[in-house]
C-alpha positions in Angstrom: 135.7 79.3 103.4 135.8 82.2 105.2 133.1 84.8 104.8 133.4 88.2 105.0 130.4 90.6 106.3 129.5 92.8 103.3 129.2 96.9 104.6 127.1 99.5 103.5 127.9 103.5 104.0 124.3 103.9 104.8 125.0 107.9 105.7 128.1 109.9 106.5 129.8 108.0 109.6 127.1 105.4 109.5 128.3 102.0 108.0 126.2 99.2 108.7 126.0 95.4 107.9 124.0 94.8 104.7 122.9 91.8 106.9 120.7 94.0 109.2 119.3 92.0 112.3 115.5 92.8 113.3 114.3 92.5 116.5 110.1 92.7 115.8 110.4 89.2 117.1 110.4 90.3 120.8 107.2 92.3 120.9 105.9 88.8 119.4 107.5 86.6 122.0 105.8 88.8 124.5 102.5 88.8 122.9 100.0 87.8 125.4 101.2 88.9 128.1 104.4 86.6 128.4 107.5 87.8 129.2 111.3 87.4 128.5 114.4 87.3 130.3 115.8 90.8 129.5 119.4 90.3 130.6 119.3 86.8 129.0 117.8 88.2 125.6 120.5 91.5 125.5 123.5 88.7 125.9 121.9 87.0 123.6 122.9 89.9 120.9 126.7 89.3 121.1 127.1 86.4 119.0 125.2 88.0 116.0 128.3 91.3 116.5 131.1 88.7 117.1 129.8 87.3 113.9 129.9 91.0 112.0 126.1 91.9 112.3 126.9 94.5 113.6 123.6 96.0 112.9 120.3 95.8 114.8 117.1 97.2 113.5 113.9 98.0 116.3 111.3 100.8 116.9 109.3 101.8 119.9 106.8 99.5 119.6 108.6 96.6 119.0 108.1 95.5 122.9 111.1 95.1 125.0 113.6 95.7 121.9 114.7 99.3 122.9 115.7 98.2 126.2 117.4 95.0 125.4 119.5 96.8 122.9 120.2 99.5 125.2 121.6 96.8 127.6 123.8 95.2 125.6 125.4 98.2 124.1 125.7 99.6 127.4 127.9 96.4 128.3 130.3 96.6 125.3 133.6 97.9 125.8 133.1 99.9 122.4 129.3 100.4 121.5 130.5 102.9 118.5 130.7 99.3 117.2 127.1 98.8 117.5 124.9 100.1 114.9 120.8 100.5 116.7 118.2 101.9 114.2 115.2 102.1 115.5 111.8 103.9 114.7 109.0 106.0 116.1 105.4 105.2 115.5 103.3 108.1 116.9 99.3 107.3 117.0 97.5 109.5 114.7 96.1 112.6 115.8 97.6 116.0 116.8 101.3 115.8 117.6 103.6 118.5 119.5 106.9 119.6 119.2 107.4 118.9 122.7 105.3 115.5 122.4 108.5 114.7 119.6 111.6 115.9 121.6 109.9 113.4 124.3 109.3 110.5 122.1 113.5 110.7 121.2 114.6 110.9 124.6 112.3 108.1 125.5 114.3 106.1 123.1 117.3 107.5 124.1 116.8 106.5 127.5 115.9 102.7 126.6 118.9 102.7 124.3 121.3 103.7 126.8 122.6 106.5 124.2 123.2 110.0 123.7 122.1 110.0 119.7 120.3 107.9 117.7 122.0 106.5 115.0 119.3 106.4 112.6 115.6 107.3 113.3 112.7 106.2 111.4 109.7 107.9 111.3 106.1 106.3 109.8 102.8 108.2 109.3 99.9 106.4 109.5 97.9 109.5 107.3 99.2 111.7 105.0 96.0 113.4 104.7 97.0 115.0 108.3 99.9 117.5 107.6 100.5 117.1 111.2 103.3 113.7 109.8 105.6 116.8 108.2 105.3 118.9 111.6 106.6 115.5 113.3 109.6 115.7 110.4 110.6 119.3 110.7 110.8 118.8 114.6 112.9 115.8 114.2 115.1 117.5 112.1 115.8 120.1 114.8 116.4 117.2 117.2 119.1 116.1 114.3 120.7 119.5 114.5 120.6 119.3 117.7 122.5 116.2 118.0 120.0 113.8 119.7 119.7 112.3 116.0 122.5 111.0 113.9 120.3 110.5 110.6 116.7 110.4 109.7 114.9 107.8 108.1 111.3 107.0 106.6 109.8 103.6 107.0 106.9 102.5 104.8 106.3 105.8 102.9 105.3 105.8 99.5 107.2 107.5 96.3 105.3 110.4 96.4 105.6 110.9 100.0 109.2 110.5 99.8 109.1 113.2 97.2 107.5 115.9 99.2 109.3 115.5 102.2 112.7 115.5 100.3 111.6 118.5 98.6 110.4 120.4 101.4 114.2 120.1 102.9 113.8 117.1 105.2 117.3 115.3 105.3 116.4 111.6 104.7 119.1 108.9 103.9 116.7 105.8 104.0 113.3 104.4 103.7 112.6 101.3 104.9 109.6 98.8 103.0 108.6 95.7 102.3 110.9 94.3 99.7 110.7 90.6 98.8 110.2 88.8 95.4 106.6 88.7 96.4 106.5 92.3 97.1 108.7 94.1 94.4 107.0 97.6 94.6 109.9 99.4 95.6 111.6 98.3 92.4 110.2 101.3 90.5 109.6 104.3 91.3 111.0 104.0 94.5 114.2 102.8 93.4 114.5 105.7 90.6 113.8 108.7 93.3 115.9 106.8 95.9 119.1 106.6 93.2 118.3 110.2 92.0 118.5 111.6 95.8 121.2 109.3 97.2 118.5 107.7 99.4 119.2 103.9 100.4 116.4 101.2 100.8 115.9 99.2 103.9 114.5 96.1 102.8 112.2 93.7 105.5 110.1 90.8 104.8 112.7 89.8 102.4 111.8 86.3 103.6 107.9 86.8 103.7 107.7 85.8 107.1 109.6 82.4 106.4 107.6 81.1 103.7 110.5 81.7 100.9 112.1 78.6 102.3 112.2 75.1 101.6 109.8 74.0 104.7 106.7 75.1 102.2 108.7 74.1 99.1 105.9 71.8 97.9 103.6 71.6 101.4 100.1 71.8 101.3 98.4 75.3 101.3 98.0 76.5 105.8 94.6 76.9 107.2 95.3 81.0 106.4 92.9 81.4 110.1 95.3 79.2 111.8 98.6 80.8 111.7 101.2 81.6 114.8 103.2 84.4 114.2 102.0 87.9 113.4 104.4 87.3 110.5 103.1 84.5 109.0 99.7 85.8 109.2 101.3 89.2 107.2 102.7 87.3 105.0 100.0 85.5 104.0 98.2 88.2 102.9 100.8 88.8 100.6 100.5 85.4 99.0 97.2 85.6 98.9 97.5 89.1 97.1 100.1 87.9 94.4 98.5 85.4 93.3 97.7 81.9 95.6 99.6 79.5 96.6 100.0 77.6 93.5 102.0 81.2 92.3 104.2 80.9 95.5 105.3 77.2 94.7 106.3 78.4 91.0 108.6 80.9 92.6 109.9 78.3 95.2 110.3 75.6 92.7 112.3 78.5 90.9 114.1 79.7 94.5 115.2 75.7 94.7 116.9 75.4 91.9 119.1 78.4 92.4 119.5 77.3 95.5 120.8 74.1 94.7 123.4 75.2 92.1 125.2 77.3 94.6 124.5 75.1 97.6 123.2 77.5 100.0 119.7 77.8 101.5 116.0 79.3 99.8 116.2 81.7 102.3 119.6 82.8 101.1 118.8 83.2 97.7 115.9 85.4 98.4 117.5 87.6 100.5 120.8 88.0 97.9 118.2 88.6 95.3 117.3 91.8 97.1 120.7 92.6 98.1 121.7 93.1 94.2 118.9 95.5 93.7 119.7 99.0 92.9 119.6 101.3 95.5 119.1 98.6 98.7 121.5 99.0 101.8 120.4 96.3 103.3 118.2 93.5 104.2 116.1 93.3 107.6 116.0 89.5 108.6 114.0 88.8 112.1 115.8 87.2 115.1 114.1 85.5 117.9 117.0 86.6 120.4 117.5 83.7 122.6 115.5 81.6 121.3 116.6 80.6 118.2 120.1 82.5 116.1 120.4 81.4 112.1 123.6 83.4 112.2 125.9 81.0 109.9 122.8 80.5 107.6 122.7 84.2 107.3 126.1 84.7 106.8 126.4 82.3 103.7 124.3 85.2 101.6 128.1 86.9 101.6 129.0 83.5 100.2 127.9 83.8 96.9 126.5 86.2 94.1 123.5 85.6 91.1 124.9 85.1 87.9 122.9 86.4 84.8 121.2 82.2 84.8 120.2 82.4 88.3 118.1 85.9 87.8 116.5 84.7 84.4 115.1 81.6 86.3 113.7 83.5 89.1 112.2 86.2 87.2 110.4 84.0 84.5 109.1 82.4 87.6 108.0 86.1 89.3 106.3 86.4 85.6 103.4 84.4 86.8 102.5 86.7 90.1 100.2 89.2 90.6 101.6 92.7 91.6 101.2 93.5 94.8 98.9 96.9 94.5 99.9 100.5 95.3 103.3 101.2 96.5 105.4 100.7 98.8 103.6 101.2 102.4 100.2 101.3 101.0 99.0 98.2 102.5 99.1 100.3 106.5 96.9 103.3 104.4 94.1 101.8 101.9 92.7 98.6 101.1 93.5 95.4 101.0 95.0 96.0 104.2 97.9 93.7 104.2 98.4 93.2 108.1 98.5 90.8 110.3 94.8 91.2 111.0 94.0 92.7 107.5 93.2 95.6 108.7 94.3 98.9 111.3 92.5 97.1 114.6 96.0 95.9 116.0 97.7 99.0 115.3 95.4 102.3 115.4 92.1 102.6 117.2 90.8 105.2 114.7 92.0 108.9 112.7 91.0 112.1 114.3 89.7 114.7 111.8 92.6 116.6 110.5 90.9 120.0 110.4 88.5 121.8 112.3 85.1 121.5 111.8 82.2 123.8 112.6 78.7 124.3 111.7 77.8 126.7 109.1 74.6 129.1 107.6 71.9 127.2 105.6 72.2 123.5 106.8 76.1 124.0 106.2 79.4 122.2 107.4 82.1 124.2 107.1 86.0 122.8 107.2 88.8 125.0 108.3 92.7 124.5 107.7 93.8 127.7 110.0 95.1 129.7 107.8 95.0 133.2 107.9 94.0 133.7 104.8 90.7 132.2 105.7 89.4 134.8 108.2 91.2 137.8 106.2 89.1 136.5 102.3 86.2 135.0 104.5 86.2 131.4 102.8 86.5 127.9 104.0 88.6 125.3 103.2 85.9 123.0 102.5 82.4 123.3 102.4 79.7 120.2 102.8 75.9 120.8 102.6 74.2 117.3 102.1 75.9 114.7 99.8 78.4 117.6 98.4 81.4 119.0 98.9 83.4 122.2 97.6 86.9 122.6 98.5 88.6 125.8 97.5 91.6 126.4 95.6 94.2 124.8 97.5 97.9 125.7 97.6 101.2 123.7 99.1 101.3 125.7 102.0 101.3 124.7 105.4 101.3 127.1 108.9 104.2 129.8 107.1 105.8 127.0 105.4 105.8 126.5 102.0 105.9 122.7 101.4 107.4 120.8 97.9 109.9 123.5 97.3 110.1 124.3 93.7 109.0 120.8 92.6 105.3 121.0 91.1 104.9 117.5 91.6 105.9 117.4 95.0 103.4 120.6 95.5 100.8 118.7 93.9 101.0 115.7 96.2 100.9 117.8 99.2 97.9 120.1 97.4 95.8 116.7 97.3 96.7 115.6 101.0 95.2 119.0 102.4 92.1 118.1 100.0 91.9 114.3 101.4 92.6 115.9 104.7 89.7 118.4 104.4 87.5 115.4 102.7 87.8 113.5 105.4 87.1 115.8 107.8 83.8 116.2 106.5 83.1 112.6 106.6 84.4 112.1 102.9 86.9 110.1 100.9 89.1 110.8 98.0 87.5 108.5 96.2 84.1 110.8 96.5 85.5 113.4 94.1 83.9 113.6 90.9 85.7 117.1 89.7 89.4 118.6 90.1 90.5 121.8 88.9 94.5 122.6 88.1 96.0 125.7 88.0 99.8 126.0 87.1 102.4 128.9 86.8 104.4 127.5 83.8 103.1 125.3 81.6 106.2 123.5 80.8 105.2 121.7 84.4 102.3 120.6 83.0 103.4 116.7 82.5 104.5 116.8 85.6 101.4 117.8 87.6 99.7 115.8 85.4 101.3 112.7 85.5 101.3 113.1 89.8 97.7 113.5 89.1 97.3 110.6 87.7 99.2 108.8 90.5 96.5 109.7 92.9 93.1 109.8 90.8 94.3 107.0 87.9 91.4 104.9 89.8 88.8 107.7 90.7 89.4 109.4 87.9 87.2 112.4 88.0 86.5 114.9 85.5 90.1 117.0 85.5 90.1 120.6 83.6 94.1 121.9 83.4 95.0 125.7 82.6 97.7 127.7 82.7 97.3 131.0 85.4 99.0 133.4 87.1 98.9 132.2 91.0 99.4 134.4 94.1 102.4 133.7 95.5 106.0 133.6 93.9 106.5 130.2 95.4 103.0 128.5 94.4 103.6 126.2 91.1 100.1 124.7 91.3 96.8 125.1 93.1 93.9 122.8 92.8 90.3 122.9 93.9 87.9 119.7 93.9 84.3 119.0 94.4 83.1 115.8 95.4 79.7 114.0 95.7 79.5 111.8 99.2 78.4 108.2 98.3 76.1 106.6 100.7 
C-alpha cells in the first residue's frame, strides 16, 4: 500500500508534514560531554525528506541540532523543500532588543538560512513583562524578513490570549499533547480554533512508554531511567495516576492497535492527529542512530473509527488530569521535568522590578512608569509580612497590552502584580485581598471568570465594582494586598 504523507498549511507559504520530526534527541546523545559525527548526523536527515518528512523541529538549545540542520539544507539542491522550525529559549532576566536581533541571526547562521521559517519563543516567567518585549522585537525581526512566522511553545491559554490580543502575529503553539497529557484539549483548543492558531503537539509518545515494550512490564525503578525523556515522562505517569492507570490505557492502545494492524505508537500519535485544531505531531529522532521512518509513516495508513475512540477514552476515564495547563509544569509545581524541577534548565529568576529601600522600615517596588514619580506612589509597598500593591493597569513602557479584551487586560494586570510580589520576596499565592475595577460592567463575567483562572486556588477575598478608570483604553485595574507567609 502506498502511503501518502498527510500536509498541513501551518501559515501562509508554510506547509509542513503533519509528521513533524524532532531533533531534542541530539542534545541528549551529547549529554555528558560525548559528541556526534556532525556530517554523519546531517546526511542522516535525507532519508526521513526522501520519505516526505519534510519537516524538522529543533531550538537553540537542542545541542548540535541547529547546525546539523543547517548542513544538510545547505546540501540540498532545493532547501525551499525543507521545512526547519526551531525555537529560542532566552534565560530569564532582562532581555534587549539587540540581545533578540542577535539570538535570530545566531540561528540563522547555524541554519545556513536567510529567514526562519517558523520561530518559537518560550518564557520561563510571565510575571516579568520583559517575555512581551522579546515578542514585539521578534515581530519587527518578522517584518523585517529574518522571520517567516512566529510561534509560542509551552504557553498557557491565557498567555496565548494576551499576546494575541496585544497584536503579536502567532500561527502556533507548541505543548505537550498526549493521551496522558490532554490539557490542550480545552481551552487551548477553543482560543486556538477561534484565532486560526494551529497546535504543535510533542510528547505524543510520552517519551516511548505508549508502546507495546511496557504493555504489561513491570513498573521502572523511576531513579533509574536513561533518557531525559523517560525520566519526563515519568513524571507524567506518575501525575495521571500510576502505573496501573497507564497499563489500562495501553491495554486499551493494544486493542486498537491490533484491529488496524499497526503499532501502539501509531495509534497514539493518530489519536492526536484527529484533534481539533493540531497541525502536527512532534515525534523524536535519534539521527544516525536509530530512523522509525516506515513505522511513522503507517499513522497516514489508517484513521479512528467512532469504536476505536470510545475504547480509548473509557480507558483515559480512569486518569488523573494532568494539573494546570498546557506549559505549566516549566512555571509552578509539580514541576514535570526531567529533574522535577528548574535545576537543569534555569539557575534562578532575577526580580522583575526594581527595588529600593523605603521611609519607616519600608521596601518599596517600582515598575518605571512615569506615572510613579509624577503621583509619588509605588507599585508595591512591603513593610514586614505585608504587602500593598496599587491599582494596577495593562500597561506596559507606552504600550497598552490586551487591546480591548478585558480578560486579556486582566491577565497581564495580575502578571505585573506576581511580578511586583515577587520582587519583594512574595508569591501569588500570599494574597489574601484583590480589588477589581471595570469600565463596563457588561465585562464583568469576563474579568471574573479570568479571575478565577488565576486565584480559583488562593482564592482571596475579591470585592468587584463598576468605575470610571483613567484612560480610554483601561477596561480593568486591579489592586491586591497580600500577607507574606513564613
Amino acid at each position: 500500500m502506498t502511503i501518502t504523507v498527510e500536509r498541513y498549511p501551518l501559515a501562509p507559504g508554510l506547509a509542513i508534514s503533519r509528521v513533524v520530526t524532532g531533533l531534542w534527541q541530539i542534545a541528549d546523545m551529547e549529554r555528558d560531554g560525548r559528541t556526534i559525527d556532525l556530517e554523519a548526523t546531517a546526511a542522516a536527515m535525507g532519508q526521513y525528506v526522501d520519505a516526505g518528512l519534510t519537516t524538522f523541529d529543533m531550538a537553540d538549545h537542542y545541542g548540535s541540532a541547529e547546525d546539523v540542520a543547517g548542513m544538510f539544507r545547505e546540501r540540498q539542491v532545493d532547501g525551499s523543500s525543507v521545512q526547519l522550525l526551531t525555537k529560542w529559549v532566552p534565560t530569564p532576566g532582562p532581555v534587549t532588543r539587540e540581545d533578540v536581533r542577535a539570538a535570530v541571526r545566531r540561528s540563522l547562521d547555524r541554519l545556513r538560512g536567510e529567514t526562519v521559517d517558523l520561530l518559537q519563543f518560550h518564557a520561563w516567567t510571565f510575571a516579568d513583562p520583559n517575555w512581551l518585549d522579546c515578542l514585539f522585537w521578534l515581530q519587527e525581526l518578522k517584518q523585517e524578513g529574518l522571520i517567516r512566522h512566529l510561534g509560542l511553545t509551552n504557553c498557557d491559554t491565557a498567555h496565548l490570549r494576551v499576546a494575541v490580543r496585544s497584536g503579536i502575529d502567532i500561527v502556533s503553539n507548541q505543548v505537550c499533547f498526549s493521551l496522558l497529557d490532554r490539557r490542550p484539549a480545552g481551552r487551548m483548543t477553543a482560543f486556538c480554533r477561534e484565532h486560526g492558531i494551529s497546535i504543535l503537539a510533542y510528547g505524543t509518545l510520552a517519551g516511548g512508554f505508549l508502546s507495546e515494550r511496557w504493555l504489561g512490564g513491570a513498573e521502572p525503578d523511576w531513579d533509574d531511567l536513561t533518557t531525559w525523556s523517560e525520566m519526563k515522562y515519568g513524571r507524567f505517569i506518575r501525575a495521571a495516576g500510576g502505573w496501573d492507570a497507564l497499563q489500562g490505557v495501553l491495554r486499551a492502545v493494544s486493542r486498537v492497535a491490533r484491529r488496524h494492524q499497526v503499532s501502539m505508537a501509531n495509534v497514539a500519535s493518530r489519536y492526536i492527529l484527529e484533534q481539533p485544531a493540531v497541525a502536527g505531531v512532534i515525534i523524536g529522532a535519534r539521527l544516525g542512530a536509530s530512523a522509525h521512518i516506515e513505522e511513522n509513516l503507517r499513522v497516514f495508513g489508517f484513521a479512528l473509527e467512532a469504536r476505536d475512540r470510545e475504547e480509548i477514552e473509557t480507558a483515559l476515564a480512569a486518569l488523573a488530569p494532568i494539573p494546570g495547563d498546557s506549559g505549566d509544569e516549566y512555571r509552578r509545581p509539580p514541576y514535570l521535568t526531567a529533574s522535577g524541577d528548574l535545576s537543569h534548565h534555569v539557575a534562578g529568576f532575577p526580580p522583575p522590578y526594581a527595588v529600593r529601600p523605603g521611609q519607616g522600615g519600608r521596601s518599596i517596588c517600582l515598575s518605571g512608569t512615569s506615572w510613579e514619580t509624577i503621583a509619588g506612589f509605588s507599585r508595591a509597598v512591603r513593610r514586614d509580612d505585608r504587602i500593598w500593591v496599587s491599582g494596577t493597569t495593562a500597561t506596559h513602557g507606552d504600550r497598552a497590552i490586551g487591546g480591548a479584551d478585558p480578560a486579556a487586560q486582566l491577565h497581564f494586570v495580575i502578571d505585573k502584580i506576581e511580578g511586583a510580589l515577587r520582587s519583594l520576596g512574595a508569591r501569588l499565592e500570599d494574597v489574601v485581598r484583590t480589588r477589581v475595577f471595570i469600565r463596563h460592567l457588561s465585562d464583568w463575567e469576563a474579568v471574573a471568570r479570568a479571575h478565577g483562572e488565576r486565584f480559583h486556588e488562593i482564592q482571596p477575598a475579591n470585592t468587584l465594582v463598576q468605575a470610571a478608570l483613567v484612560g480610554d483604553g483601561y477596561l480593568v485595574e486591579v489592586e491586591a494586598e497580600a500577607v507574606v507567609s513564613p
